[in-house]
N, C-alpha and C positions, 0 to 999 in steps of 0.2 A: 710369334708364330708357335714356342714350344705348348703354347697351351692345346691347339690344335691335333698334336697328335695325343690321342686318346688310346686307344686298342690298336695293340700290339697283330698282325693277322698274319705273318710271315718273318722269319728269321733265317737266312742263307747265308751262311759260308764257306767259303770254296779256295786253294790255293790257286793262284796264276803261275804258270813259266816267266814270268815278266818285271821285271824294274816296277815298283812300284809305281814313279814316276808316270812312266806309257799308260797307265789302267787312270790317273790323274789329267794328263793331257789327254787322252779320248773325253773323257768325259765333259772336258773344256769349253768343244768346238760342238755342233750340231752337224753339220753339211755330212757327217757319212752316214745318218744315220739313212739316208737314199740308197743307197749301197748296201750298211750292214744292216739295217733295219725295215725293207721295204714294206713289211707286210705285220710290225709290231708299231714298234715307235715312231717311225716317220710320218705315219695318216695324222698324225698329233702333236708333230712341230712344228713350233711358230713359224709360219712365213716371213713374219717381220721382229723382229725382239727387238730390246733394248739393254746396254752391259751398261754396270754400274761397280765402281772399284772403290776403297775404300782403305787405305792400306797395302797389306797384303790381299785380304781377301777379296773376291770377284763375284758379281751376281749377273744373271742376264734370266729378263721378265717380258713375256710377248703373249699374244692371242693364243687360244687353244683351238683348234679341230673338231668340233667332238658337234655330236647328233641331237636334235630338238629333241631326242627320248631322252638318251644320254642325261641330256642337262635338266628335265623334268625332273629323271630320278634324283640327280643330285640335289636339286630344291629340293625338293619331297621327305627326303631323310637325313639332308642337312641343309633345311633354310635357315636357322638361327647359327651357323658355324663361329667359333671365337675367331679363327681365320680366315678372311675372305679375300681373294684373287679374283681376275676376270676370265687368266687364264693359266698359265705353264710359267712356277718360276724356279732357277733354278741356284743356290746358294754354296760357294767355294769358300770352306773355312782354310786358311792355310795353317800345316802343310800338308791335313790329309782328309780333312771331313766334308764330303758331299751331302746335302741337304737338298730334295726338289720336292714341289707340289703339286696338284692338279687340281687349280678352284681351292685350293683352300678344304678339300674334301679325304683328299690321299695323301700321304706324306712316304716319302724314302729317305731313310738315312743312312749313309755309308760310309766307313771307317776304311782305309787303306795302310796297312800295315808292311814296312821290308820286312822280309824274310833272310835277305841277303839280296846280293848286285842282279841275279836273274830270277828273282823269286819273289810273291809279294802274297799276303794273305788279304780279302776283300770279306767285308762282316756288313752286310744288308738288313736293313730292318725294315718292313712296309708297315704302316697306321693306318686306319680311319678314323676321323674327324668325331667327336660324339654326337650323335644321334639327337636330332630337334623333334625328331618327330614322333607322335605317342606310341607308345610302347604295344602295339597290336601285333597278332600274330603273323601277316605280313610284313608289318616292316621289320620283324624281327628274322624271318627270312629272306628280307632284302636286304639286309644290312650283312646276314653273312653270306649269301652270296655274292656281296660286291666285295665282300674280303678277301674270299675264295680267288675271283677274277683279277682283283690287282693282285694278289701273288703271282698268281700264274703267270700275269702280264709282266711281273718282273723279273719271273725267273727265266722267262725269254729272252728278255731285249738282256739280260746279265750275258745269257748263254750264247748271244751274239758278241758282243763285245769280247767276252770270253776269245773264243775263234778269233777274231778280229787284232787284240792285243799281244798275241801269243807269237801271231803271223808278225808282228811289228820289230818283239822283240827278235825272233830267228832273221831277221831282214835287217835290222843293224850290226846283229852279230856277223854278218857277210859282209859288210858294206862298209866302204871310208867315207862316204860322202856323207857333208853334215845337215844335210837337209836344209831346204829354206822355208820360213813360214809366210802365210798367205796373210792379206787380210782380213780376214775370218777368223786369224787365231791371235790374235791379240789377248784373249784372255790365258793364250799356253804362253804368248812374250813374256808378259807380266809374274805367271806363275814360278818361268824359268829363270827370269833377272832374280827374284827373290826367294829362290834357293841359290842359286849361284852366292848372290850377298851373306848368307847365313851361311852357307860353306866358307865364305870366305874371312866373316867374324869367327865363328869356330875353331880356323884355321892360327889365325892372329891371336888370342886370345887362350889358346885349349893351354891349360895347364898342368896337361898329363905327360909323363917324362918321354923322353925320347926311346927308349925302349918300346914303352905302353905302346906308343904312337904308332909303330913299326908293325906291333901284331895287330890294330888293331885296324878293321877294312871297315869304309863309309860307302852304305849302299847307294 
């Protein structure tokens, strides 16, 4: 897949109020994006998908959404792609890197960084796939404006999530109850047993002196 992303079309950075964690498990599950995304993201989530786990890390791969123009254009200026999809797939490196695609045409890639226990920095990068098609003065304005448009398309559904994550973390910080997961988030079960485990080797294992240990806080 890394041969795929080719051009660089957007780079966003932005700090969250949030547990780095929360900005990790949203991005987990699909079902809000009904909710947080009605009018970005959701016309173009799979209805049906399929999770695939491997380790630590989690993947889920389903059908796309998208308009008989839509997918003209994407043959048109990426029919020879080195990666090809049918639809929407989405790649969970643990413990912080987000990986998704569209067709094998756009790529996002996201870094989630603590900051500390309420605070998390998010570092976005969008691709497009290089260009099969000959180098005419059209497709050289198709090609940036379809880089133009997934920026933009990402800096939205960010700018939701955003809202959405911030409200999650002020809502535990009020709250004792531990929440219960649905079956829809089996990919946040999986991500949360194995942090918990590596908390817990860290724990067992950390050979830093009891002093160290004292000052120092695990976001």
């Amino acid at each position: 897949m890394s041969h795929g992303l080719h051009q660089q079309v957007d780079r966003n950075e932005f700090v969250v109020p949030a547990n780095w964690k929360l900005w990790i498990e949203n991005a987990l599950e699909a079902y809000h994006a009904r909710w947080v995304h009605p009018e970005s993201f959701n016309p173009l989530v799979p209805r049906e998908d399929h999770y695939n786990y491997a380790g630590s890390h989690s993947s889920m791969a389903g059908d796309m959404m998208v308009s008989p123009a839509h997918q003209k254009l994407t043959e048109r200026l990426f029919g020879d792609r080195p990666y090809r999809c049918k639809g929407y797939e989405h790649y969970f490196v643990f413990p912080n890197m987000l990986l998704s695609t569209a067709q094998g045409a756009s790529f996002n890639l996201m870094i989630v960084d603590p900051l500390g226990p309420k605070q998390s920095r998010v570092v976005s990068r969008v691709y497009l796939t290089q260009s099969s098609a000959p180098p005419t003065r059209t497709t050289t304005l198709l090609f940036k404006e379809l880089g133009s448009a997934s920026a933009e398309f990402s800096r939205q559904v960010l700018s939701e999530d955003l809202k959405i994550v911030s409200a999650v973390q002020a809502g535990i910080q009020e709250s004792n109850y531990e929440g219960i997961l649905s079956t829809l988030e089996e990919r946040i079960h999986r991500f949360q047993q194995e942090w918990i485990s590596c908390i817990g080797k860290s724990t067992s294992k950390d050979p830093v002196s009891p002093r160290r240990k004292q000052d120092r806080q695990v976001p």
